[in-house]
ZALO-440952 format. One line per 5 residues: number of its first residue (from 1); their letters; for each residue y, z, x of C-alpha. Coordinates in nm, 2 decimals. Each point is the difference from the previous one (the first is absolute). Layout:
residues N
NUM) A) Y Z X  ...
END
This chain:
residues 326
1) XXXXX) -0.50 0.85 -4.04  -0.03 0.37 -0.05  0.28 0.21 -0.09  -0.03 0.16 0.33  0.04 -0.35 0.21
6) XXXXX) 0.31 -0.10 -0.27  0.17 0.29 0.05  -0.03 0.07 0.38  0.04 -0.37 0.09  -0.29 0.03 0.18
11) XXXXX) -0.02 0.17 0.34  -0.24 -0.03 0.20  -0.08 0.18 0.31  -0.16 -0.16 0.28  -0.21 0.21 0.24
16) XXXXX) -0.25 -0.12 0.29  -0.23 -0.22 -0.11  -0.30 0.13 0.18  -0.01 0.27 -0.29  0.15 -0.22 -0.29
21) XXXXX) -0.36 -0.14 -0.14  -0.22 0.26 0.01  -0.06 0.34 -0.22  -0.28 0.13 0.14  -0.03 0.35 0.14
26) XXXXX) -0.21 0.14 0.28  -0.08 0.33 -0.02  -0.02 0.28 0.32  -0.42 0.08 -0.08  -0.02 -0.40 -0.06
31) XXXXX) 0.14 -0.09 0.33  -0.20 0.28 0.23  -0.35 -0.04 -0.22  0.08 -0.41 0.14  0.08 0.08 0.29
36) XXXXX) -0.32 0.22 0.10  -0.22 -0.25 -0.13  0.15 -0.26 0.24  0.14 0.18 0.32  -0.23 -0.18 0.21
41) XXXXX) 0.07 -0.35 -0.14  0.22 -0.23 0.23  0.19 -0.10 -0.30  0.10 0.32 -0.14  0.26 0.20 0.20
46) XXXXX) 0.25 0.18 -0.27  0.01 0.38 0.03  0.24 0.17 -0.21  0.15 0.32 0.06  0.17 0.14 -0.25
51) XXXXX) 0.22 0.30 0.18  0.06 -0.17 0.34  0.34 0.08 0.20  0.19 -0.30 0.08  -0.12 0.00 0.33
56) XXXXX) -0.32 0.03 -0.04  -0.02 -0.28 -0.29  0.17 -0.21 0.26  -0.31 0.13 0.26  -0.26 -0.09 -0.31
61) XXXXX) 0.13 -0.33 -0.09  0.01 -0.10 0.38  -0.32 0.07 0.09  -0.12 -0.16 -0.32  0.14 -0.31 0.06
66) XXXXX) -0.08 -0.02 0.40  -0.40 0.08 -0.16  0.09 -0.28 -0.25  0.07 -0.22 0.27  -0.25 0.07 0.24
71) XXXXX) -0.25 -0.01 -0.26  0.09 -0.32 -0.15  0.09 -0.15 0.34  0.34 -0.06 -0.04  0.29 -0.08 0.30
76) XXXXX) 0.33 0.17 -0.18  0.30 0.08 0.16  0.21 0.35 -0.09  0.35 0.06 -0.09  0.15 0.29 0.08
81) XXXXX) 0.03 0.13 -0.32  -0.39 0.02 -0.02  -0.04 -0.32 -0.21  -0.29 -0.25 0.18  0.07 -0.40 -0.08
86) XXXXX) -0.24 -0.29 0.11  0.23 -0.33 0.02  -0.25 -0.27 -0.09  0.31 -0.25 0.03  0.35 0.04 0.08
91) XXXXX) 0.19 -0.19 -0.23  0.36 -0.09 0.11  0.25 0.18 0.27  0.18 0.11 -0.25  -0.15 0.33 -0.15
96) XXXXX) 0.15 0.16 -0.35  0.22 0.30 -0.01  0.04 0.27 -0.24  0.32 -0.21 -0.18  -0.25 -0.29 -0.07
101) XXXXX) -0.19 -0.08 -0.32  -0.37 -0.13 0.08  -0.29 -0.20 -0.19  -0.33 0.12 0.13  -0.30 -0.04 -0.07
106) XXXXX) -0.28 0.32 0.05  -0.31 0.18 -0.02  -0.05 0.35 -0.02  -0.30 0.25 0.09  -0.07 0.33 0.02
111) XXXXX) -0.19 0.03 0.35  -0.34 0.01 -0.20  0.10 -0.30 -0.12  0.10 0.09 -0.35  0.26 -0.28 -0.15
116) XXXXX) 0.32 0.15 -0.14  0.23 -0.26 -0.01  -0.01 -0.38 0.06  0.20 -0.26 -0.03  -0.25 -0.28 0.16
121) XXXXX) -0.23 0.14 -0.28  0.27 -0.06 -0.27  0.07 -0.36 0.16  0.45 0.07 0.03  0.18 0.19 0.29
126) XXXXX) 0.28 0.18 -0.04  0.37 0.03 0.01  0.11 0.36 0.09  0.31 0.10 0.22  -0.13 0.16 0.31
131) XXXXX) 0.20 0.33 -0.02  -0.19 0.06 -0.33  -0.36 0.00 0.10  -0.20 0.34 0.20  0.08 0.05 0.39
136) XXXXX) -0.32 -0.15 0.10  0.16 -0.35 -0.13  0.34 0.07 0.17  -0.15 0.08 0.31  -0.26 -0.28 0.00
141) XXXXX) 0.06 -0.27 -0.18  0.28 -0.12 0.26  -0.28 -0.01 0.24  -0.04 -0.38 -0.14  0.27 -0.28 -0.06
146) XXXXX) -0.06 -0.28 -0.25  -0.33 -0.12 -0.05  -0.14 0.28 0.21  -0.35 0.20 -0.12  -0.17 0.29 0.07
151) XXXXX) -0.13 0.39 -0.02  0.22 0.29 -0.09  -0.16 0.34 0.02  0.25 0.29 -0.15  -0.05 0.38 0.08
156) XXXXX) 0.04 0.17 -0.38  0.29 0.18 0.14  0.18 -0.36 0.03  -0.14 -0.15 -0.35  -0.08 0.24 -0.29
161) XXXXX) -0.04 0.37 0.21  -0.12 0.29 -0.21  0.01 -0.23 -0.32  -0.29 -0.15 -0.18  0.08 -0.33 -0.15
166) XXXXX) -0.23 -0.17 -0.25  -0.30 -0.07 0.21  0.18 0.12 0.34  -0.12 0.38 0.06  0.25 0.21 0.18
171) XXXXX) 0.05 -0.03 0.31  -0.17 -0.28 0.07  -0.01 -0.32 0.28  0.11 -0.29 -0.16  -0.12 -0.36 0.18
176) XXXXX) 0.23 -0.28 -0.12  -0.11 -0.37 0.08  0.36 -0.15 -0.02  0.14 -0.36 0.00  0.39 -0.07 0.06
181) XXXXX) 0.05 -0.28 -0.20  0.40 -0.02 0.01  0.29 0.23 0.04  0.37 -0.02 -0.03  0.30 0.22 0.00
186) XXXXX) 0.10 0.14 -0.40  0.31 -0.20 -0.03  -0.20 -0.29 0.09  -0.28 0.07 -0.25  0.26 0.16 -0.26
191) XXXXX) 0.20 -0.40 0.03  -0.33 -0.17 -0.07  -0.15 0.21 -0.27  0.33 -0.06 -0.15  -0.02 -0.38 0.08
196) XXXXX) -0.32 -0.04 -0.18  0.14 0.26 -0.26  0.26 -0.28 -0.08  -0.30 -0.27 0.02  -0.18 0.18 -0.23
201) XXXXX) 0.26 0.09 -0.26  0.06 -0.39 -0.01  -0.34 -0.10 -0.12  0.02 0.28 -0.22  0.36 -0.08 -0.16
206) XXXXX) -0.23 -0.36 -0.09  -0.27 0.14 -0.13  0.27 0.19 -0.22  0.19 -0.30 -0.12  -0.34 -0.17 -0.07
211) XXXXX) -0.11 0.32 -0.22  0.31 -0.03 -0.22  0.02 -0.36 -0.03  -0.39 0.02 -0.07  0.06 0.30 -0.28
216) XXXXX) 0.30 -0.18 -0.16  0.20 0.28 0.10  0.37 0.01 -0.06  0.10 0.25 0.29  0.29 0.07 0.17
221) XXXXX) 0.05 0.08 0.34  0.22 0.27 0.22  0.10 -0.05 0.38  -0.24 0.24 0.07  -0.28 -0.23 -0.06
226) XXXXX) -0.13 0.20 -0.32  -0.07 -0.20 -0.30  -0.02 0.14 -0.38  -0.04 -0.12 -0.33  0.17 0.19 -0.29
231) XXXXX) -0.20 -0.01 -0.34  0.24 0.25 -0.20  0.25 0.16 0.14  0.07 0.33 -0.07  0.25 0.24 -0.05
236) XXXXX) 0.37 -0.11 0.19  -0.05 0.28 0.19  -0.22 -0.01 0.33  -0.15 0.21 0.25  0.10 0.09 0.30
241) XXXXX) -0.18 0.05 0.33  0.08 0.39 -0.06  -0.13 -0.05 -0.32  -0.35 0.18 -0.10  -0.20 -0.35 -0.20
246) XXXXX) -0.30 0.02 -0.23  -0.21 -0.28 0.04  -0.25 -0.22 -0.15  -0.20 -0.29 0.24  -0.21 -0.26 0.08
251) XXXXX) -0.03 -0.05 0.42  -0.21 -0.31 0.08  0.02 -0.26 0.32  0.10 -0.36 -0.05  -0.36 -0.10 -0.05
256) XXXXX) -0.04 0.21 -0.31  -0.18 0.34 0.21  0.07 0.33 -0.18  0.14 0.25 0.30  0.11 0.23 -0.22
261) XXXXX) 0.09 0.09 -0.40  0.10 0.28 -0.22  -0.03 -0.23 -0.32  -0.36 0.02 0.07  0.01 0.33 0.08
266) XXXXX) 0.22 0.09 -0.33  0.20 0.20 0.17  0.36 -0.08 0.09  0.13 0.16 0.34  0.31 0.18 0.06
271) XXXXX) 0.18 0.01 0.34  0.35 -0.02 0.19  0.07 -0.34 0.04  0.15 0.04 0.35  -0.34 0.13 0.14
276) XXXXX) -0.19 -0.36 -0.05  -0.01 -0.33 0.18  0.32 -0.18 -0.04  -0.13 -0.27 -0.18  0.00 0.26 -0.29
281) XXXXX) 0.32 0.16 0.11  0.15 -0.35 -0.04  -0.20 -0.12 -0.32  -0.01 0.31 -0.24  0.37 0.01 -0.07
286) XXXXX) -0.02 -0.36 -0.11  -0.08 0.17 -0.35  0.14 0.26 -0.20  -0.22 0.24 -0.22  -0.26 -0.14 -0.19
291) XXXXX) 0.05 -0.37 0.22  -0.31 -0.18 0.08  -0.10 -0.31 0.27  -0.13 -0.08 0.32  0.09 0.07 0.38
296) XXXXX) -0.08 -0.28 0.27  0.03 0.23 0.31  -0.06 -0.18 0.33  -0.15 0.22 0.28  0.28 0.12 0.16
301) XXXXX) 0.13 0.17 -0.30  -0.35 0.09 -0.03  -0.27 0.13 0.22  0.09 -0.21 0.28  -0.30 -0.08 0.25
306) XXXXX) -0.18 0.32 -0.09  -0.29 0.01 -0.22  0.00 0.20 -0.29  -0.35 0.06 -0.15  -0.08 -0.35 -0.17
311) XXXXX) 0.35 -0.12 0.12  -0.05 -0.20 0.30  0.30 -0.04 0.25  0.25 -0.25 -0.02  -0.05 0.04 -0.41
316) XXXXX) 0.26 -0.14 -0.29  -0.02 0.27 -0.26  -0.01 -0.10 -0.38  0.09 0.28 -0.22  -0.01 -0.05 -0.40
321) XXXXX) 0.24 0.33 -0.08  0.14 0.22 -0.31  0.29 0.24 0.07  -0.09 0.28 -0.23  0.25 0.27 0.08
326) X) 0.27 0.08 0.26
END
């Protein structure tokens, strides 16, 4: 790992994943020279105004979509709120709420047809927590209960407004092709992540024991789950997790993989020890100054189910490390 991932403990951010994958930009002349060439065409209905008043976005964007719709002859229904949703099927009575965390599966389209986001295209739906996504989701994705399927089209002023987004102009109509796949409150999703979390940790716990008896390791073990091997020892004195540590490592997975290292580097890194995972927190002060050995760290004193650049979730940690300095 990179200093910057050791020392922040990795935070991620997690933003709406119609925008995540893509880095493209779509400039104002781009989108009108387009859009002259192809007013006529059925296919093409995306006008962008760049200096519109709320209302009259909302005016734009309405009349858009009914052209949309009449030109592609599509049967949508309206929502109050100005967002149009075909219901291909219904799915189950039940409908999601804003409290509810939801794997769906989507496609979606500029109104000319231009792909910004897919999960179909990707082949895995997502998890995401309703409350978290654009208005044009909270508004109509509880149109459809579980198993339900259809056709979201979102004013801009209830998905991105004024903002361009990668290859989403501003102010622009987005058409979502949605699939409800499952839903369930956050407690209940929260109690089974951390049901398989538990699963998980115990495969991974045997796949640790297996990687020490396999290395003829002589390691000892806390109750926090973290192994370490000491190969010298060090100075009596240790640090603490106020303590400021200079560092020395070797980061690899169980299978040997190289995430991270500042022996190849040759460069040693220096960094409070309280801002890293815990594994580290926990394992450092196993050696005084000048100490040497290994850290075992299972994944919840590591990265957890995150993925962390060539760390994939649900990862034991194996850490060959030199306390320089505290």
């Amino acid at each position: 790992m990179n200093k910057k991932y050791l020392l922040t403990g990795l935070c991620f951010l997690t933003v709406f994943f119609s925008c995540g994958s893509s880095t493209a930009t779509t400039s104002t002349d781009e989108t009108t020279k387009t859009e002259n060439k192809t007013e006529n065409k059925t296919n093409n209905t995306q006008v962008v105004n760049n200096n519109p008043s709320q209302t009259d976005q909302a005016k734009v964007d309405d009349e858009l979509i009914q052209k949309y719709l009449k030109d592609n002859d599509l049967k949508a229904e309206k929502d109050p709120s100005g967002v149009y949703y075909i219901i291909e099927k219904a799915g189950g009575e039940q409908k999601p709420t804003m409290n509810d965390q939801l794997t769906v599966h989507y496609h979606g389209t500029l109104l000319d047809g231009t792909v910004f986001d897919s999960s179909v295209e990707r082949g895995e739906p997502i998890d995401f927590p309703l409350g978290g996504v654009v208005k044009g989701w909270q508004i109509g994705i509880p149109k459809f209960g579980k198993g339900g399927k259809g056709t979201l089209l979102i004013p801009s002023e209830l998905a991105y407004g004024a903002r361009a987004r990668g290859k989403i102009p501003a102010n622009a109509v987005l058409r979502f092709d949605v699939e409800v796949i499952d839903f369930m409150s956050r407690e209940d999703y929260t109690a089974a992540q951390q049901a398989k979390a538990r699963e998980a940790e115990k495969t991974i716990i045997a796949d640790m024991e297996k990687y020490i008896k396999d290395k003829g390791l002589k390691a000892e073990k806390d109750e926090s789950g973290l192994y370490w091997v000491v190969e010298k020892a060090g100075s009596a004195e240790k640090p603490t997790v106020a303590s400021n540590v200079k560092v020395h490592y070797h980061g690899t997975l169980l299978d040997g993989t190289v995430f991270d290292s500042s022996v190849e580097r040759g460069e040693p890194i220096e960094f409070p020890l309280g801002n890293v995972i815990k594994g580290w927190q926990l394992g450092i002060p196993k050696f005084g100054k000048g100490g040497k050995g290994k850290l075992i760290i299972p994944p919840s004193l590591g990265y957890g189910n995150r993925p962390a650049g060539k760390i994939p979730p649900n990862s034991a940690l194996v850490f060959d490390v030199e306390l320089l300095d505290f």
